[in-house]
N, C-alpha and C positions, 0 to 999 in steps of 0.2 A: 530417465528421471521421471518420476510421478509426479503430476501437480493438479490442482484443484483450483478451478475456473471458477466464481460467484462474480454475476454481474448483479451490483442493485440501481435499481433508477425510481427517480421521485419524478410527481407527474403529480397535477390537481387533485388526485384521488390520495396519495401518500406513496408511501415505496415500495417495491414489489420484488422480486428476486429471482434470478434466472442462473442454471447452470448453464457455462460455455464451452463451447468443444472448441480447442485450438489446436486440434491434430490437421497437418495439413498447410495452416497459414504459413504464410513466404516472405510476409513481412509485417512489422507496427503497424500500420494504415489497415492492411487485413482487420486484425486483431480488433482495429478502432470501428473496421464495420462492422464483426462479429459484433460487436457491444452497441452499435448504434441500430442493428436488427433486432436486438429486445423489446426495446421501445421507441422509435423513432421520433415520437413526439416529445419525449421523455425531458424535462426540465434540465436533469441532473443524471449523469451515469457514472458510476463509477465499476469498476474491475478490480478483485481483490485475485490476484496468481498466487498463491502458495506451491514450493516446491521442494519435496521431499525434506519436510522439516528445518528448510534451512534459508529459503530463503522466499520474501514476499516483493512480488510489484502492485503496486496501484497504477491504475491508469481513469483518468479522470475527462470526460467529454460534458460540456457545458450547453445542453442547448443544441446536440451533435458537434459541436465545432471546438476548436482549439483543443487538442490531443494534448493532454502533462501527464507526464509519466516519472513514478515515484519507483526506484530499485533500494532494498534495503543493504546489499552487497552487490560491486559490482562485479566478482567472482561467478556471481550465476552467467553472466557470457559465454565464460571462458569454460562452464561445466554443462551446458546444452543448448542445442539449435535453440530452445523456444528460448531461453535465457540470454543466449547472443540478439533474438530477432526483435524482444522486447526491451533490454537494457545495453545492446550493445552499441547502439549510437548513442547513448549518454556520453558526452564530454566532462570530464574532472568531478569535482566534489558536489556535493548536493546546493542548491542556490535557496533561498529565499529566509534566508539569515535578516536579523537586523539588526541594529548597531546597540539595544537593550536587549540582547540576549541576559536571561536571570544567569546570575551565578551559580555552578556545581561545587557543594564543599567539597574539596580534595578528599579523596581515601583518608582511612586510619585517622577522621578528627574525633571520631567517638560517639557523634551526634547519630545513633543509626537511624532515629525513629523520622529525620530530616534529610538523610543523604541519599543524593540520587545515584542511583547507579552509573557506572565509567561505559563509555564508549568502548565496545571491542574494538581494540588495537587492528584486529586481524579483518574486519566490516572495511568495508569503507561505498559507504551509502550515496549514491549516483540521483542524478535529476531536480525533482522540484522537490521538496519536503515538504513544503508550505502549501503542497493541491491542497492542503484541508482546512486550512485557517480559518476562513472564513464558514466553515461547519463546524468549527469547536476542539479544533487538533488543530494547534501552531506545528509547526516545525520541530521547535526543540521537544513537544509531549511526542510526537511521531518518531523522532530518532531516539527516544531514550525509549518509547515502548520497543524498535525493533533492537535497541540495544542490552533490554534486559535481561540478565542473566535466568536461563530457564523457560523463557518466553518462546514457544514456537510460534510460526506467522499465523496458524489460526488461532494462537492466542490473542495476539497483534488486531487480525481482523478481528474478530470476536470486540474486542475492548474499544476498536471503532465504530464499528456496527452499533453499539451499546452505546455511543456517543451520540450518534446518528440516529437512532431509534430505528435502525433498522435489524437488529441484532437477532429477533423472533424469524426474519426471514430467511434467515442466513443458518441458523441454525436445523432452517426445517429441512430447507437443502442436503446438508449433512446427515439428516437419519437421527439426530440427536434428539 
């Protein structure tokens, strides 16, 4: 399975972008030093994993510390090493809900120019959803973007990156 490694981290200068090689790591902790060797001093790091158009992890380090790790499906376990080593200890459904979640109009009310798109049935999205809240992606904007119909996860990252202002770095990495 192919996947595409973009680490960004913000640091007093602004944010800066690094590709990651995770061929080889044995485990999450790995993966979180792979990301904490970018920038060590780094304020803010986050890891955007795209894999073979299907599926995205975030993994988020604060300061190097506290590991949250965001899987858009937990299917990518069950379909590769690096997808079992990153989301495979997620326990149950995604956490960081609160009790004002905005309301979704149901399908077929006719409002399109207002209705958010449906949760894939077939997703079911693992860990913290809410690493980005506090950057300007709640939970529910993060699962309806990996839920949108059409959306690959560089699209996904792309449109956080673009939240975050880090979106130019991310894209130089890509060749784009």
């Amino acid at each position: 399975m192919s996947y595409f490694a973009a680490a960004v981290v913000r640091d007093g200068g602004g944010w800066t972008a690094a590709e990651v090689n995770l061929r080889g790591a044995t485990d999450v902790d790995e993966v979180a030093d792979r990301l904490r060797d970018v920038e060590p001093d780094a304020d803010l790091s986050l890891l955007f994993v795209e894999a073979d158009d299907a599926y995205l992890v975030i993994l988020r380090l604060d300061e190097g510390e506290d590991l949250r790790v965001f899987g858009s499906d937990s299917a990518y376990a069950e379909e590769s090493r690096l997808g079992a080593l990153l989301v495979g200890d997620l326990k149950g459904s995604v956490t960081g809900f609160d009790d004002t979640e905005e309301p979704r109009p149901s399908a077929g009310t006719g409002d399109d120019d207002n209705e958010q798109p449906a949760v894939d049935p077939e997703a079911d999205p693992v860990g913290d959803a809410d690493l980005l809240a506090d950057l300007g992606i709640p939970a529910q904007r993060l699962l309806r973007l990996c839920a949108h119909e059409g959306m690959l996860p560089a699209d996904v990252t792309a449109e956080v990156c673009q939240v975050l202002g880090c979106a130019d770095e991310v894209e130089e990495l890509r060749g784009v």
